[in-house]
C-alpha positions as CSV (number, residue, x, y, z in Angstrom):
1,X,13.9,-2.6,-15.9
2,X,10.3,-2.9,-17.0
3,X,8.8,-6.4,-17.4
4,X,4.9,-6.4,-18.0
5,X,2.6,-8.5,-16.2
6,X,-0.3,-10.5,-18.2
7,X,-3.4,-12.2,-17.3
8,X,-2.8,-15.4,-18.7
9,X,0.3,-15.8,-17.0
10,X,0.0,-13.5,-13.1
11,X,3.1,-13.6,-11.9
12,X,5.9,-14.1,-14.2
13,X,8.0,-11.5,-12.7
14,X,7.5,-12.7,-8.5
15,X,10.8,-14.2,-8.0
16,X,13.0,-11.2,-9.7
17,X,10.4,-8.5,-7.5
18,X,11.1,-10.1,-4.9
19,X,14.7,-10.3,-4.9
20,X,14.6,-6.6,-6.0
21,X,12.9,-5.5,-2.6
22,X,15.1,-7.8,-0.5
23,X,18.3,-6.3,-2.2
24,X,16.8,-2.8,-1.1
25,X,15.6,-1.8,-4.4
26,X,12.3,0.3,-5.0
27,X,9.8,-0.6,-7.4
28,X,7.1,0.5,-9.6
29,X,4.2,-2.1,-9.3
30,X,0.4,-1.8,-10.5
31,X,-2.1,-2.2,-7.9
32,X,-6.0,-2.7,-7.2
33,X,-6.0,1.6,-8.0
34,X,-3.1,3.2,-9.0
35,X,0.6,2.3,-9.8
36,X,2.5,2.6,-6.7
37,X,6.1,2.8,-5.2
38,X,6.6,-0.2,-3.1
39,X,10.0,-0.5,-0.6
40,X,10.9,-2.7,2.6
41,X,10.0,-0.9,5.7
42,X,13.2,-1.9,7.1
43,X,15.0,-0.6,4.5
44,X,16.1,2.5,6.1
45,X,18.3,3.9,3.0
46,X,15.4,2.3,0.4
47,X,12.8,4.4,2.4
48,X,14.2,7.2,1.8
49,X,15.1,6.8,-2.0
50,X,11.5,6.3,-2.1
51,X,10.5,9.8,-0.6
52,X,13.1,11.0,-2.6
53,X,11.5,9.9,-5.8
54,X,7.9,11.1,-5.3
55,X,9.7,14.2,-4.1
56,X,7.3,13.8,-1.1
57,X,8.1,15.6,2.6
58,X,9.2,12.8,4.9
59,X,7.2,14.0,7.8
60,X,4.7,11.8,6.0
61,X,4.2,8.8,7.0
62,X,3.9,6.2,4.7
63,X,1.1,3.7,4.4
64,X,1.3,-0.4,4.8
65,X,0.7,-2.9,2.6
66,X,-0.1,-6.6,4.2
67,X,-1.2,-9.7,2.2
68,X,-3.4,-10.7,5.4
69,X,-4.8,-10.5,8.5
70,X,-2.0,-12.6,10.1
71,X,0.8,-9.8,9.0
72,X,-1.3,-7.3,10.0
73,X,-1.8,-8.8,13.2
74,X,2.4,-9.0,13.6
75,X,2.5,-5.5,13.4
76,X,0.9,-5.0,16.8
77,X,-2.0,-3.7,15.6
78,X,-4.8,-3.0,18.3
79,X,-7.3,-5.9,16.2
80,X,-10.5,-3.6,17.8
81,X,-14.2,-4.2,17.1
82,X,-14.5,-2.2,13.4
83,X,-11.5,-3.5,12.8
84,X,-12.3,-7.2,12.8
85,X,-15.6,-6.3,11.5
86,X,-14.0,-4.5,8.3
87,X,-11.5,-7.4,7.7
88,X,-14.4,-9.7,7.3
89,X,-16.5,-7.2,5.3
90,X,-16.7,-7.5,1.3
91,X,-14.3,-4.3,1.0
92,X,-11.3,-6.0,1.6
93,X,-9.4,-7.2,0.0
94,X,-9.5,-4.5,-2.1
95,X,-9.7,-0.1,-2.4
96,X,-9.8,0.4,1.3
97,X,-7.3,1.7,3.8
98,X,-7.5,1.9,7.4
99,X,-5.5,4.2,10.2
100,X,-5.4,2.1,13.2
101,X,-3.9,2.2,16.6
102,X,-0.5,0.1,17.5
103,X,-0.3,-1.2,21.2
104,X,1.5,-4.7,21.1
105,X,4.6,-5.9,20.1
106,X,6.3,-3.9,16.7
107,X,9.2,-4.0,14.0
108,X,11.7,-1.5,14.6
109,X,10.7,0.0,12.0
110,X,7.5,1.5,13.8
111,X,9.1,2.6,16.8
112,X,7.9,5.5,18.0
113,X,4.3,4.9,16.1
114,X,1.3,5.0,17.7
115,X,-0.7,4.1,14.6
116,X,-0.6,3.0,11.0
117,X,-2.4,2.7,7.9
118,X,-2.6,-0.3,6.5
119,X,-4.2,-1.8,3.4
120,X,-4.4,-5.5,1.7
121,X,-5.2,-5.1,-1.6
122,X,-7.4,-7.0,-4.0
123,X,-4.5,-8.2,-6.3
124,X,-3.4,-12.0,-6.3
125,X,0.2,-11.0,-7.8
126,X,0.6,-8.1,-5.0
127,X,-0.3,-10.4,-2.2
128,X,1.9,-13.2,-3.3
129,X,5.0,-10.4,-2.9
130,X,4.2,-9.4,0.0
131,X,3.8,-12.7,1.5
132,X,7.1,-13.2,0.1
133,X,8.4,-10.3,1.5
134,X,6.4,-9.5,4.1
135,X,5.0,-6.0,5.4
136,X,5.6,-3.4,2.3
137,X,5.6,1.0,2.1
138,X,3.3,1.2,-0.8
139,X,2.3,4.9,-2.1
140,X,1.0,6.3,-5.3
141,X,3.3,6.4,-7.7
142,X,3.2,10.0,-8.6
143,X,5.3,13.0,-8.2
144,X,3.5,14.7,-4.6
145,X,1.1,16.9,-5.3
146,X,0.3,16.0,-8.9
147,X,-1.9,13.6,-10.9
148,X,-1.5,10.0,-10.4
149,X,-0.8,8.8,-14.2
150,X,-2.6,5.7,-15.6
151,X,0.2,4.4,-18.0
152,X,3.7,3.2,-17.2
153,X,5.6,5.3,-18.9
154,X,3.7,8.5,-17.4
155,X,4.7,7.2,-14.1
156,X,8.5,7.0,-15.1
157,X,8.5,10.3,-16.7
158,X,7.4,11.7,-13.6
159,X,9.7,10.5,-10.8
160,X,12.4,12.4,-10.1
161,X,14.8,9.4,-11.1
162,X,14.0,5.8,-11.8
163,X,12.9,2.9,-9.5
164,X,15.2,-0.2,-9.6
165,X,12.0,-2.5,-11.2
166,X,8.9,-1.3,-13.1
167,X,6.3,-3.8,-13.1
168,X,3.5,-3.0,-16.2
169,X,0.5,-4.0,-15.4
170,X,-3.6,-2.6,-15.7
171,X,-5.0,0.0,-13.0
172,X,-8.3,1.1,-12.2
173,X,-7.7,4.1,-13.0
174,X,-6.5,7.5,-11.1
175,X,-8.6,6.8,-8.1
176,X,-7.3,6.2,-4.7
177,X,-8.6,3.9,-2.0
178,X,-10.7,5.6,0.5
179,X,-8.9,6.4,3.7
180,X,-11.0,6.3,7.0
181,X,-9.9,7.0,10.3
182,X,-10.7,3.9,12.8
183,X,-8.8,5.9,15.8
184,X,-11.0,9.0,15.8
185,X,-14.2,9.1,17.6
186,X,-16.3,8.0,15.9
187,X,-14.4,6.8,12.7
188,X,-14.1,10.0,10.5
189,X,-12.8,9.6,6.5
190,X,-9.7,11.2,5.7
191,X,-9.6,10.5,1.4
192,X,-12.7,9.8,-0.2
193,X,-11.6,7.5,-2.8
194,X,-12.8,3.9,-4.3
195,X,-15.3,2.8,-2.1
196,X,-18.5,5.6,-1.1
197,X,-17.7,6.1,2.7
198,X,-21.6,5.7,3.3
199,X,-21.1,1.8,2.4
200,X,-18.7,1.3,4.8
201,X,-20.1,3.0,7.5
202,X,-23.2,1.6,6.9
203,X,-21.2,-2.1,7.3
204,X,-19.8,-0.9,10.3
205,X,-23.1,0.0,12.2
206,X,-25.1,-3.1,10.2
């Protein structure tokens, strides 16, 4: 199923995503970057259609989406200094994720973590899901190792089956978020993508 999202009308498709998620589907959904492949965490058998799909080794993990800091903060999240400080910065919302420690209370579907990467991305219908929904496994949606395509029916063409929703929508373009590392020491970028490192390092030590 492909429904396409418009500007004059957001979200015209957040009741049926929803449902799609909650009924363990996978989805196709356009982000802040790229297309991506969103799934339930707790969806143990949708997790791993999803790994299936991007024909991606499951010995990587996959990163969070959250719609704020209060789901964030559910996920027993050690809330440290830079990470307070880049929640309140002007990068996010938005193209920036961050690999943080766990040390409170989790979902099951962490155990056995000791850290995550999470993201909340600068997308008003994306949020809205996830409040819906709560916590999400977003990734790009690409095959693994190859080019992360720009148009929907690129992204269909290259998974190795089709998701139970495709949502059309504009991207960026083919550029990840950047990735940095808030549990090395000190903070050390691990995908340069969206957002130039040097601004956000340069937030952090402001």
């Amino acid at each position: 199923m492909t429904d396409p999202l418009t500007d004059t009308d957001p979200d015209p498709r957040l009741d049926s995503a929803a449902a799609c998620l909650v009924q363990g589907g996978v989805i196709v959904v356009p982000t802040d970057t790229v297309f991506g492949l969103a799934v339930l965490p707790e969806r143990a058998a949708s997790v791993a259609r999803l790994f299936a799909l991007k024909d991606r080794p499951t010995v990587k993990n996959l990163p969070v989406m959250v719609s704020d800091a209060d789901q964030l903060r559910a996920l027993g999240v050690r809330m440290t200094d830079a990470v307070t400080r880049l929640l309140d910065s002007p990068f996010i919302p938005g193209a920036l994720t961050l690999a943080v420690a766990l040390d409170g209370p989790c979902p099951d579907w962490l155990a056995g973590r000791d850290e995550i990467a999470f993201r909340i991305p600068d997308d008003a219908f994306l949020r809205a899901l996830i409040a819906r929904t709560g916590p999400l496994f977003v990734t790009s949606a690409n095959r693994s190792g190859q080019p992360t395509p720009t148009a929907l029916e690129e992204v269909l063409a290259q998974l190795t089956a089709a998701p139970d929703m495709a949502l059309d929508g504009r991207v960026t373009g083919d550029t990840p978020s950047t990735l940095i590392n808030l549990n090395a020491t000190p903070p050390k970028v691990e995908r340069e993508g969206a957002i130039p490192p040097a601004e956000i390092f340069a937030w952090l030590e402001g």
